[in-house]
VOMARSE-130116 format. One line per 2 residues: number of its first residue (from 1); their letters; for each residue x, y, z of C-alpha. Coordinates in steps of 0.02 Angstrom, whole numbers, plus 50000, padded with zeros to 5 digits. Layout:
# residues N
NUM	A	X:Y:Z | ...
END
This chain:
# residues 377
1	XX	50425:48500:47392 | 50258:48421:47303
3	XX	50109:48408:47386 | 50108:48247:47526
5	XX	49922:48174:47543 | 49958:48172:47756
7	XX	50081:48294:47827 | 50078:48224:48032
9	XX	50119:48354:48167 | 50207:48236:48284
11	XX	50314:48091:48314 | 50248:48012:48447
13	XX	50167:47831:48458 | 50011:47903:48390
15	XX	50074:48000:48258 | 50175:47858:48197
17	XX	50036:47732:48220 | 49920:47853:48089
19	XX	50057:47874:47970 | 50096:47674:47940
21	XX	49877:47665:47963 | 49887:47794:47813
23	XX	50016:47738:47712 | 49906:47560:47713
25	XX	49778:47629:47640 | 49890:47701:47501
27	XX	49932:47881:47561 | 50096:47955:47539
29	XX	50125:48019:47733 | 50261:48129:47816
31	XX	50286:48113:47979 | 50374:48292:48059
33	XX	50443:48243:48242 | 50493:48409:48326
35	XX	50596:48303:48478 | 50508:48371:48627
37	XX	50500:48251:48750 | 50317:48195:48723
39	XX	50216:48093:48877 | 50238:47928:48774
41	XX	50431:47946:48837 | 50385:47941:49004
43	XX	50242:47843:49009 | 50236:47682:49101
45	XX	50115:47617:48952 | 49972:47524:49041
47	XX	49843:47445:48951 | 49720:47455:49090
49	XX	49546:47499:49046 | 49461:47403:49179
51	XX	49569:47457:49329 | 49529:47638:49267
53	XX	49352:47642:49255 | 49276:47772:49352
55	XX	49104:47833:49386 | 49028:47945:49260
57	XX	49160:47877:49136 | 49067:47747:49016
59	XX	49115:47858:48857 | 49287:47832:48914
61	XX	49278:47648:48952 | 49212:47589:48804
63	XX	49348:47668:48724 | 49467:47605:48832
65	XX	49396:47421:48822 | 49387:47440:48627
67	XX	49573:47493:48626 | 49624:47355:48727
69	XX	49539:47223:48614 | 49635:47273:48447
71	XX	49793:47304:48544 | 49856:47113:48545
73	XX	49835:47110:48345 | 49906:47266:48312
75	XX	50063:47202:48427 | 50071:47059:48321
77	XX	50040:47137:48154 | 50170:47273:48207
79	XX	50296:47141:48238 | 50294:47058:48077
81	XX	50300:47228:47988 | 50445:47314:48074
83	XX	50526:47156:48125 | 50536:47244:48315
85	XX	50452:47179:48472 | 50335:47318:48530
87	XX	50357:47249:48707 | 50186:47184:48750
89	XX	50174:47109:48913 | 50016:47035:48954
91	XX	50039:47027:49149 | 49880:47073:49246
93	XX	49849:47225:49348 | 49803:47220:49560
95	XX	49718:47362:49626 | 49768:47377:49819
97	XX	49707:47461:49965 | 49807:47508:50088
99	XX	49649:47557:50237 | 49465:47545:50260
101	XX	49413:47712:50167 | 49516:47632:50032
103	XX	49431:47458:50044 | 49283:47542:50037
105	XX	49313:47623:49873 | 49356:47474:49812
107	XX	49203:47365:49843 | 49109:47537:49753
109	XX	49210:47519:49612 | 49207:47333:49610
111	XX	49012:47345:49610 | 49046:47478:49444
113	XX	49142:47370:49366 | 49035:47196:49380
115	XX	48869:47325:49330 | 48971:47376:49169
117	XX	49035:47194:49117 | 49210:47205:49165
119	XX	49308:47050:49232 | 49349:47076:49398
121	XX	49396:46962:49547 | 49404:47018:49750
123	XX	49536:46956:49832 | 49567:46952:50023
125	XX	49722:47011:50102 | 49787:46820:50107
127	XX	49741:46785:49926 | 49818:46962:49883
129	XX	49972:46919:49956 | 49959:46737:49878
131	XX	49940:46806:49722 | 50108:46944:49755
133	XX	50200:46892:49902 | 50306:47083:49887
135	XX	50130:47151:49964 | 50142:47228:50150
137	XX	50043:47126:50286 | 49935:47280:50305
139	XX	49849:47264:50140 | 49647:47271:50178
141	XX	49582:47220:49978 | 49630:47193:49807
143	XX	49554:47189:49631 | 49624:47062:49532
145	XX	49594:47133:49343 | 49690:46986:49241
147	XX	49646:47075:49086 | 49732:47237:49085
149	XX	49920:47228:49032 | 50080:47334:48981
151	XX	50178:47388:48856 | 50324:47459:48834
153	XX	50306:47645:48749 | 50496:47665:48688
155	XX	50494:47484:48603 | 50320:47502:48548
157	XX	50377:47684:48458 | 50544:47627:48390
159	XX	50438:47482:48304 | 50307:47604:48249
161	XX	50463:47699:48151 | 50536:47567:48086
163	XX	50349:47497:48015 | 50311:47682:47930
165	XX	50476:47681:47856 | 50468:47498:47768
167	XX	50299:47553:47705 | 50344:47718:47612
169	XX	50316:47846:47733 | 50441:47975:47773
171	XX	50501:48019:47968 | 50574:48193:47978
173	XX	50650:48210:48144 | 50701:48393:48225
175	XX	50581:48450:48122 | 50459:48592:48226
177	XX	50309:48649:48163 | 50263:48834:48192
179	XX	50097:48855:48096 | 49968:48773:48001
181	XX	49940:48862:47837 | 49773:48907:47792
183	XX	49700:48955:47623 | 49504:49034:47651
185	XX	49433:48907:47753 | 49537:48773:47701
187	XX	49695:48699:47783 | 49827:48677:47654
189	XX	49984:48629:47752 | 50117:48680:47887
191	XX	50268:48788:47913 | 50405:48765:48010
193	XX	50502:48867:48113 | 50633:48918:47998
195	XX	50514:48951:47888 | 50493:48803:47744
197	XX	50319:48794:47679 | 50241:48603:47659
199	XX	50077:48606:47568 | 49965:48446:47596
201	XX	49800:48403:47572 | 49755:48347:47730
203	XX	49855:48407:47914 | 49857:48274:48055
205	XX	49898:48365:48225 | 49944:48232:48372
207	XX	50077:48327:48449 | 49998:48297:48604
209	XX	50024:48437:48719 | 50101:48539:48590
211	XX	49927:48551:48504 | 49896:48682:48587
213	XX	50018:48787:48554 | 50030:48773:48347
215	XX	49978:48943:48261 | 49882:48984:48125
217	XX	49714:48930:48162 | 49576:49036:48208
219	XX	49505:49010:48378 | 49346:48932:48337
221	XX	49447:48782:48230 | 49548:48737:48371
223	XX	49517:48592:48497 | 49543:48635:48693
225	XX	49725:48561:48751 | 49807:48591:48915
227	XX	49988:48515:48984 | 49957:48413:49122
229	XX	50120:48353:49216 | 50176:48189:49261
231	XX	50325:48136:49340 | 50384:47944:49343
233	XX	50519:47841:49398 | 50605:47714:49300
235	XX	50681:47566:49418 | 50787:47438:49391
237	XX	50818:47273:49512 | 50978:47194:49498
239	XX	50959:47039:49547 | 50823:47023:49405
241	XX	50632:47019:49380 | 50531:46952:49504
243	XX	50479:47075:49643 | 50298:47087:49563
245	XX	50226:47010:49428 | 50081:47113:49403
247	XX	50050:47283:49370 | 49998:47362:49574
249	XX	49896:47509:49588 | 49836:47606:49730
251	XX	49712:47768:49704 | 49911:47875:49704
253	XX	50029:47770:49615 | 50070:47601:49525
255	XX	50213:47509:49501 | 50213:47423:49320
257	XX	50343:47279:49297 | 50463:47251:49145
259	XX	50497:47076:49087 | 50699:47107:49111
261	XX	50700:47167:49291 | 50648:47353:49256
263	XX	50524:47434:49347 | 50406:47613:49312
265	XX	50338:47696:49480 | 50228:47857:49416
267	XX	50145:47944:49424 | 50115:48105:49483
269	XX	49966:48225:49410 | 49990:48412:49417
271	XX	49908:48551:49362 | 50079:48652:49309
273	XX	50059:48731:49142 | 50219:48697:49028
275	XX	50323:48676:49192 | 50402:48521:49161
277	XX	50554:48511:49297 | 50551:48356:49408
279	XX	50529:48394:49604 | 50597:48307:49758
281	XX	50414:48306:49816 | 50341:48247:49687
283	XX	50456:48088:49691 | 50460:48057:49884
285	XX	50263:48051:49875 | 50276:47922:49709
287	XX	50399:47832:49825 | 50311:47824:50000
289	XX	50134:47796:49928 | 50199:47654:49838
291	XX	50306:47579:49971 | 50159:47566:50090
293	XX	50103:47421:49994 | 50258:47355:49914
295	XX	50403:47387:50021 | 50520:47281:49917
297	XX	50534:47435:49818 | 50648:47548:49940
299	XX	50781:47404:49885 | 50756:47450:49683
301	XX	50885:47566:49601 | 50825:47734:49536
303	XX	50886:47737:49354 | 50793:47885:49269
305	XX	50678:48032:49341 | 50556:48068:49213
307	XX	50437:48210:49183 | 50299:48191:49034
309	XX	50168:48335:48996 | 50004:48232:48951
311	XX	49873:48315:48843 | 49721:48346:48946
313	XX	49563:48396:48867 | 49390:48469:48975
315	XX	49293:48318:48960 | 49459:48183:48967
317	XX	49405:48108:48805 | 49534:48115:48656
319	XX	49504:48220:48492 | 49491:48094:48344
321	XX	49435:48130:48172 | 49410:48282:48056
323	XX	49414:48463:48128 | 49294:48622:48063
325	XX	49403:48670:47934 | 49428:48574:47766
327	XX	49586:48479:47792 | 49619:48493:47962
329	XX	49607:48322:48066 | 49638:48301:48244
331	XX	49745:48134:48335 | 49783:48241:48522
333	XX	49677:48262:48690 | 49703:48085:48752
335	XX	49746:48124:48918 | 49832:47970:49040
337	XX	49765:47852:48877 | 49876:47892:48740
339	XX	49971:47735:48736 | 49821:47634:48773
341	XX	49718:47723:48637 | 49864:47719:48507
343	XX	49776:47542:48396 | 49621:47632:48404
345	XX	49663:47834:48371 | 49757:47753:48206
347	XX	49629:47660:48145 | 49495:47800:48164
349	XX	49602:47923:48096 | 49677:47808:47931
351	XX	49482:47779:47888 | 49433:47965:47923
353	XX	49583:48011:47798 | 49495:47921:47652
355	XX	49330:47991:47678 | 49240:47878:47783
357	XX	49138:47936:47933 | 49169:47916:48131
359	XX	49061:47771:48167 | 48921:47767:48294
361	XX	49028:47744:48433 | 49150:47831:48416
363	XX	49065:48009:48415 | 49119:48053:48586
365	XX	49277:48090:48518 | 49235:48197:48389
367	XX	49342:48343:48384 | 49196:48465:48335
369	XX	49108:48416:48501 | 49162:48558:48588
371	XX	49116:48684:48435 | 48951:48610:48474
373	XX	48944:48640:48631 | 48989:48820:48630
375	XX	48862:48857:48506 | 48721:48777:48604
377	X	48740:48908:48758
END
């Protein structure tokens, strides 16, 4: 096979988001998609940076907040390119809690949030349960955060695919990557697991999760990636949309609505290695936690048990940009942000694929951070 100018490890939103990036900017990319069920599958895709923001976080936030600006263009851009609609649904998130040491929090966060910027509104219980009339009567406070939205991650991948594929790039699916072949200090390619060889001149790896695991590099190339499980639940009402408009969050679950009656209740965060089976505890606690504060949703029907390994990272920023070796470039790490970070990772990753440097603010994602790091102790 010639030489490709991007070979991508992984199909999921963010590796297809690079490749059609790439192929923009006149690369010839290959997209290998091993079909592991990667956390985009299972995620319930919020765009929430400001219901998110936590102390000690501002790294994180701005990247959040600059992810959610280009996401509405790259929706629309998307569209007219794969003719798909990547399910945007600009709906509004409300942050509930459900006692006083919960209300509490809130008002800290609240006072966070309005320090950092954000656009944030405190609601009483009666203008909470104006606002979603689903809500129990024992509701203390809510943040109303009408900026932070949705999407759904199956639409928003199956228009990804269909965009890289109109431009010229190539989608290989069932196609597992065992190595990263390396020539001296430079990266030169991959090989899969039956053994085919596919020389490129540069290697994107955003197989989430799976990062980790890829051989062939030494130790101090690598980027630190650990599975972190999630389990969700994917509802459906049938009498139709309507139970909640808005996305509701409490500090242990949310409930994200779907614009046809569909529902997502996650999600769970567990420190499991590469277990990935769904438990019955793990779903009664998604369930009660949620149903404290909407119990409308006892009445929903369960439709799919999902469990999604997300790709922590020590520091719960993505890796974005080149890696230590000639070559090598990183699109992984991003944690509970992946779908929200998608816009962005591309975008930082098609310009770093032509040459052009990480801008200023962007460095805290710098893959050779942690290299960095190690070498200043």
């Amino acid at each position: 096979m010639p030489t490709q100018d991007v070979v991508i490890v992984g199909g999921g939103t963010i590796g297809l988001a690079v490749a059609w990036r790439a192929q923009q900017r006149g690369l010839r990319t290959l997209v290998l998609d091993a079909g592991d069920p990667g956390a985009w599958q299972v995620a319930a895709g919020m765009l929430a940076p400001v219901a998110e923001a936590g102390f000690g976080e501002d790294d994180l936030v701005r990247l959040g907040l600059e992810g959610a600006r280009r996401f509405g263009p790259f929706c629309a851009e998307l569209t007219e390119a794969s003719g798909r609609d990547p399910g945007l649904h600009r709906s509004g998130t409300l942050v509930v809690a459900r006692d006083r040491d919960e209300a509490d929090e809130l008002d800290r966060l609240l006072e966070l949030q309005r320090s950092m910027g954000l656009e944030v509104n405190r609601l009483l219980p009666s203008q909470a349960r104006r606002a979603e009339p689903a809500l129990a009567p024992t509701v203390r406070l809510a943040l109303d955060v009408p900026g932070d939205h949705s999407v759904e991650p199956r639409a928003l991948a199956a228009a990804l695919a269909e965009a890289v594929e109109r431009a010229g790039g190539v989608i290989r699916a069932r196609s597992r990557v065992q190595a990263l072949t390396v020539d001296r200090d430079r990266v030169t390619g991959v090989r899969l697991a039956g053994g085919e060889l596919l020389p490129a001149d540069s290697v994107v790896v955003a197989a989430g999760a799976w990062s980790a695991k890829l051989e062939g590099l030494p130790g101090s190339a690598r980027v630190p990636v650990r599975p972190v499980k999630g389990q969700i639940l994917r509802l459906r009402d049938p009498q139709g949309p309507g139970l909640v408009n808005r996305t509701i969050r409490t500090p242990d679950a949310y409930l994200v609505p779907r614009p046809d009656g569909g529902y997502v209740l996650g999600a769970s965060v567990e420190e499991r290695g590469w277990d990935s089976a769904p438990t019955v505890g793990g779903v009664f606690e998604l369930i009660r936690d949620l149903s404290e504060v909407i119990p409308g949703v006892l009445e929903l029907e369960i439709g799919e048990i999902g469990v999604g390994l997300r790709p922590g990272s020590p520091d719960n920023l993505p890796s974005i940009g080149p890696g230590l070796m000639a070559g090598l470039h990183w699109a992984t790490g991003h944690y509970r942000n992946g779908i929200l970070l998608t816009p962005l990772t591309a975008d930082l990753m098609a310009a770093a694929l032509v040459g052009e440097p990480l801008p200023e603010w962007a460095t805290a994602v710098d893959p050779r951070r942690f290299a960095r790091l190690e070498a200043a102790r």
